[in-house]
N, C-alpha and C positions, 0 to 999 in steps of 0.2 A: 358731515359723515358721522355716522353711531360712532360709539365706543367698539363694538364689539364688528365694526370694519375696518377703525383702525387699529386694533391686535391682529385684525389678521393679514392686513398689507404690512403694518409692522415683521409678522411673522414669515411673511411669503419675500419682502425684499432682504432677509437676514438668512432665511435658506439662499437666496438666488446668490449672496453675496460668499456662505461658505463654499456653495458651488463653485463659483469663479475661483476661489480661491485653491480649490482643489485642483481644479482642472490646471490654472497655472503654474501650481508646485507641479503637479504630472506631468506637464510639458517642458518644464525647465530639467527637470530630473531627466528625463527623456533627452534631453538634449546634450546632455551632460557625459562625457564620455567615460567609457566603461572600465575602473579602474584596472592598470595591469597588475597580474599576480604578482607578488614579491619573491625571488628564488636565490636562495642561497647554495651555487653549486661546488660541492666539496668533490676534489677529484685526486684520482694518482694520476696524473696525467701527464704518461708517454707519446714522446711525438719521435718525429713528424705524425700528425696525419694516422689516428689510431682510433678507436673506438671512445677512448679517454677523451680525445683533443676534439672529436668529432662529436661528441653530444656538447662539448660545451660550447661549439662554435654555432649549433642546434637552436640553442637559449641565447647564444651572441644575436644571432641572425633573425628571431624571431620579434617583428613587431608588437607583437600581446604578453612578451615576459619581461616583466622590470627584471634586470639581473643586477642584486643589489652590487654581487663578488663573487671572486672564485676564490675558495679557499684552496692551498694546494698540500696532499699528504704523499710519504713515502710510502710506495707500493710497488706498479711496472718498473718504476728506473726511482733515482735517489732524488730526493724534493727539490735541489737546486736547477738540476737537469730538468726535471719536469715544470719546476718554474720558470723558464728560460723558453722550453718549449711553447707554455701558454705565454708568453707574454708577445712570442713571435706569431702566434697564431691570429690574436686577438688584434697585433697590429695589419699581419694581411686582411684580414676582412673586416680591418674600418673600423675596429671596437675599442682600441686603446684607451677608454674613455673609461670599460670596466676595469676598477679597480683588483688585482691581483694578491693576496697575504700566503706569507709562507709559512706553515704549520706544523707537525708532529716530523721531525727525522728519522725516528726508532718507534716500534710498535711498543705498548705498554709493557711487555712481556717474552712474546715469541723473541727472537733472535736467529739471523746466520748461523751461528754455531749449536742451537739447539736444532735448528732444521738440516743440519748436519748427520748431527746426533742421531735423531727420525730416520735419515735418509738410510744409512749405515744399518739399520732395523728392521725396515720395512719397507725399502725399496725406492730407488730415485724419483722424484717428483720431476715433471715432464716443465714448467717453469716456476721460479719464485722471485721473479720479478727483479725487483733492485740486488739480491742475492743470488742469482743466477750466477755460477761461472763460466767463465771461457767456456763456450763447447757452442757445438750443433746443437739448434734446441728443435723438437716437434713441440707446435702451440698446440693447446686443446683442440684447435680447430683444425688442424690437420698439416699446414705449414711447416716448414724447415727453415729457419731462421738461425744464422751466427751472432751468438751474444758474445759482447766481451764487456768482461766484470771489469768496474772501476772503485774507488773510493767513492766515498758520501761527498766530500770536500771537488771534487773533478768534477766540470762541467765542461766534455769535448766542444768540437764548433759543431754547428748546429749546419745539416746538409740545407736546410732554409732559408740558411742565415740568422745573424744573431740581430736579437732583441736590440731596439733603440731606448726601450722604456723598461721600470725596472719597479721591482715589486714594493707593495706598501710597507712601512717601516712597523705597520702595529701586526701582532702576531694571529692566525687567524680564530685560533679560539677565542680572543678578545674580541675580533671582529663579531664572530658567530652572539656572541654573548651581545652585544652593545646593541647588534639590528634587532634581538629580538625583544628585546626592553623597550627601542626606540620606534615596534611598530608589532606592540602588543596582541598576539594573532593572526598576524597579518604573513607572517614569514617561512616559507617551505624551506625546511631543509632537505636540499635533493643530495644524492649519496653515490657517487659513481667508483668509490675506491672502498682499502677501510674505513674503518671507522673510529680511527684513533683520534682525529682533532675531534667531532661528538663527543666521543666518551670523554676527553680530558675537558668540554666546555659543561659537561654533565656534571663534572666531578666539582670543576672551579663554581659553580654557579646552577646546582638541582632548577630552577625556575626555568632556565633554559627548555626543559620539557613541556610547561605550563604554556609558557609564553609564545611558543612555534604555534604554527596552523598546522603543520604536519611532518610526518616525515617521510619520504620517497626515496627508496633506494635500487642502485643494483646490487645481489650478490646472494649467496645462499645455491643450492642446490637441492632439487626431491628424489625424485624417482626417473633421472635420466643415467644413462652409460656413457656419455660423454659430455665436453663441457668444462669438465675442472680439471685440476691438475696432476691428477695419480691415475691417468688412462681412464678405465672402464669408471672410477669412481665419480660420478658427478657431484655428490653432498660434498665432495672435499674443495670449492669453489676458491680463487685465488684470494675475492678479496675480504674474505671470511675468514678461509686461513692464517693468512697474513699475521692478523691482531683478532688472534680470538677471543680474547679479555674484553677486548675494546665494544664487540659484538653482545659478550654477555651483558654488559654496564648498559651499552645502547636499547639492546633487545628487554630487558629487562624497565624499565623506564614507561612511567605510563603518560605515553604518548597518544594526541587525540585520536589519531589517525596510521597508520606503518602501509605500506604498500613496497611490497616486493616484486623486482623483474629478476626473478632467479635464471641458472643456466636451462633449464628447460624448455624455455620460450626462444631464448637467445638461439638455441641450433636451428633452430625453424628459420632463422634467415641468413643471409648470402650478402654481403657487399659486393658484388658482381663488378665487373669492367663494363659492363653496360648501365649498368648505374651510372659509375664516374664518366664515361661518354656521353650521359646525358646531361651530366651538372656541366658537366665542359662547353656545352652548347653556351652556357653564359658569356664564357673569356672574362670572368672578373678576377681579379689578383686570387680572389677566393678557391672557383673554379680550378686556377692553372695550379695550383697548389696543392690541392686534393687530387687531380690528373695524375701530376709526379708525385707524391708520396702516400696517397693511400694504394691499399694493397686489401686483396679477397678475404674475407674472413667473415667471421659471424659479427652479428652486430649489436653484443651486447647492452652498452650503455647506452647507444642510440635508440633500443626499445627503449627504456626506461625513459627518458628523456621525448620521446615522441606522446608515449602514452598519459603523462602528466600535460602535456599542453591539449592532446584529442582522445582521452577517455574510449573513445567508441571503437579505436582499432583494436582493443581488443577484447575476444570474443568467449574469452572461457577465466572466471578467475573463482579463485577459493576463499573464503575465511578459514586461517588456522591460526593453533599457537606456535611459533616458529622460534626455536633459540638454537645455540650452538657448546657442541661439547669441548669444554677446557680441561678435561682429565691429560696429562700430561702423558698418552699415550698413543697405541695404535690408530686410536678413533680421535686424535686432536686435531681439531680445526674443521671437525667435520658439522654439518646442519641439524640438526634436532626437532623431529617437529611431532607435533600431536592433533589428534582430530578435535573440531570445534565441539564436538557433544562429549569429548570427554573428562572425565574431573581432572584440574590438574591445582597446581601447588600456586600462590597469588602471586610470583613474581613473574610468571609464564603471561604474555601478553599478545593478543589475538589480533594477526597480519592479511590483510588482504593483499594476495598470494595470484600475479599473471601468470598461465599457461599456455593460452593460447590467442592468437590475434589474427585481422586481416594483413593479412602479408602483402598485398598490393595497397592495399590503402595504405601502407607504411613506410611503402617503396616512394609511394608518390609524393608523400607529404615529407620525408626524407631529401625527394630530390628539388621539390620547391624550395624548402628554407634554403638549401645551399646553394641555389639559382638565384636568387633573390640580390636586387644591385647592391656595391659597397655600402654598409653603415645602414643598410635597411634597418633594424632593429632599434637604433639610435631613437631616444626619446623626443617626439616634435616638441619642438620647439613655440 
C-alpha cells in the first residue's frame, strides 16, 4: 500500500471512529433522563384546602418538579398554623418526604396596628390575612367567610386533623440560602405569599440573587377592579400589601428572570364543585380531602404554579418594570408599574407580567396533578 493510501485509511478509520464516538455520547445522553427543575416553594399557607395549600400540593404531586422545600411565611393565617396546615397536607397526599422550614413571623415593617391606623383613614380592607379580626369577612373573590383573630403563638386543631410530622429545625431563609449555593443556577424561587423570607435571605446573603435560576411569583395587581383587598382596588393585592418593604428589597434585586401571576389573570378562573367532582373520581386520601375542604374561589396561586410547570397555558403576557409603593400613605402597599420603553431609574427591574391564559387547558392539567395516585410525585427510586 502507497504512503499516500495509507493517510487516507489512516484518516477515513479516525473520522469513522469520532463518528461512533459521537453517535454514542448522543445516544447515551438520550437515554439519560431529563433532569427535574429544582423549586423552592415559599408560601403563606392557609389551610385546609386553599389556593396557598393547593399550588403546593400542585408541585407535591407533580412527577417533573424536584420540590427541594417549602418554606413557610406569615400572611393568610399566622406561620405556626400555616405550618401545621402544610405539613398535614403533605402527609395526605404521600409527600411527607418534603421537607417543611418555618420562616418570617412579622413583616419587615407593615404591622396590625399600622393597618389599623390605614383602616381608621381610608376605609376597611375587606381581609388581612393573619390580622383580620373577628368579623364576617367578604374575600376579594366574592365569599363570606367568619374569621376569628387568634395570637401568633395559637395553633387551633386542625378540621383535618393534626400533623404526625413536624417542621425542620434550620430556619427557612438559611434553607433558601444553602440550596441555592448547593445547586448553583439550578434553583426557582417560586413565591406564592409575601415576600418577607426572600427579602431577609436577600439581605443575609445578596448572592442569593445571582445564584437562583429565577424568580416566579404570585401577587401584585394592574389594571383590574377586583381581586385585592380594598374592593374596586386591584394594585392593592394581599400579598404585596402585607410586607411592602419586603417587595421593594425583592423587586428591586437584579434577578435573571421575575415572572408575575398577578390578580388579573387570577379573576379569570373559578374553582368550581365540578372541578372537585372531578378530582374525587380518584378516591385517593388526596381527592377526599380537597372534596371536603376546598371551597369556590379564584385560583390564584394555582395559575402561578400551573404556568411554571406548562408555559403554554398562557396566552397573553407583558414585559414591564413592575415595583411597589412604601410611602407610608393612602397609596401604601399598592403596585407600581411602568412601560417597558420608558426611561426609568436602575433599580426598577423588568418582569415578565401573565394576563391572560387557556382556561381549559388549566382546568385540566389542574385536575390531573390532583388525580394522580398517592406519592406520584415522589422521586423513583
Amino acid at each position: 500500500m502507497s504512503n499516500p493510501q495509507r493517510h487516507m485509511t489512516k484518516r477515513f478509520f479516525g473520522f469513522s471512529l469520532i463518528l461512533l464516538s459521537v453517535v454514542f455520547i448522543a445516544s447515551a445522553a438520550a437515554q439519560q433522563p431529563t433532569a427535574r427543575p429544582k423549586v423552592i416553594v415559599d408560601q403563606d399557607a392557609r389551610g385546609p384546602a386553599t389556593t396557598d395549600i393547593q399550588s403546593i400540593l400542585m408541585f407535591a404531586q407533580s412527577p417533573d418538579i424536584d420540590l427541594l422545600g417549602v418554606t413557610i411565611v406569615t400572611g393568610d393565617q399566622w406561620l405556626k398554623e400555616e405550618m401545621v396546615h402544610t405539613l398535614r397536607a403533605l402527609e395526605i397526599a404521600g409527600r411527607s418526604d418534603i421537607p417543611v422550614y418555618m420562616g418570617a413571623e412579622n413583616p419587615l415593617v407593615n404591622s396590625r396596628e399600622e393597618s389599623e391606623f390605614w383602616e381608621a383613614q381610608y376605609g376597611v380592607l375587606a381581609t388581612k390575612g393573619a390580622w383580620t379580626p373577628t368579623r364576617d369577612v367578604k374575600l376579594p373573590d366574592g365569599r363570606v367567610v367568619h374569621r376569628e383573630y387568634h395570637a401568633p403563638d395559637v395553633v387551633p386543631d386542625l378540621p383535618e386533623g393534626m400533623p404526625t410530622t413536624k417542621a425542620q429545625p434550620e430556619h427557612a431563609v438559611d434553607f433558601i440560602i444553602r440550596m441555592v449555593h448547593q445547586y448553583p443556577g439550578e434553583v426557582t424561587l417560586w413565591a406564592g405569599g409575601p415576600l418577607t423570607n426572600i427579602a431577609l435571605a436577600i439581605r443575609k446573603d445578596p448572592e442569593v440573587v445571582s445564584l437562583a435560576k429565577q424568580l416566579v411569583l404570585m401577587g401584585s395587581g394592574f389594571n383590574v377592579g377586583m381581586g385585592g383587598i380594598h374592593r374596586i382596588n386591584g394594585r392593592r393585592e394581599f400579598n404585596w400589601w402585607f410586607d411592602p418593604e419586603a417587595v421593594r428589597i425583592v423587586m428591586s434585586a437584579p434577578w435573571k428572570k421575575i415572572t408575575i401571576t398577578p390578580v388579573d389573570i387570577s379573576v379569570k378562573t373559578r374553582l368550581s364543585d365540578q372541578i372537585n367532582n372531578e378530582i374525587s373520581k380518584a378516591d385517593t386520601p388526596l381527592a377526599r380531602y380537597l372534596k371536603q375542604y376546598s371551597r369556590p374561589s379564584y385560583m390564584w396561586d394555582e395559575i402561578a404554579a400551573a404556568a411554571f410547570m406548562d408555559p403554554s397555558i398562557i396566552t397573553d403576557q407583558k414585559e414591564m418594570y413592575v415595583n411597589i409603593d412604601i410611602d407610608h400613605g393612602a397609596s401604601y402597599g399598592q403596585t407600581i408599574f411602568v412601560e417597558k420603553d420608558v426611561k426609568v431609574p436602575g433599580w426598577w427591574k423588568l418582569a415578565t407580567v401573565q394576563f391572560d391564559l387557556n382556561v381549559d387547558k388549566f382546568y385540566q392539567q389542574y385536575i390531573r396533578l390532583m388525580s394522580l395516585p398517592t406519592g406520584a410525585g415522589k422521586p423513583k427510586q
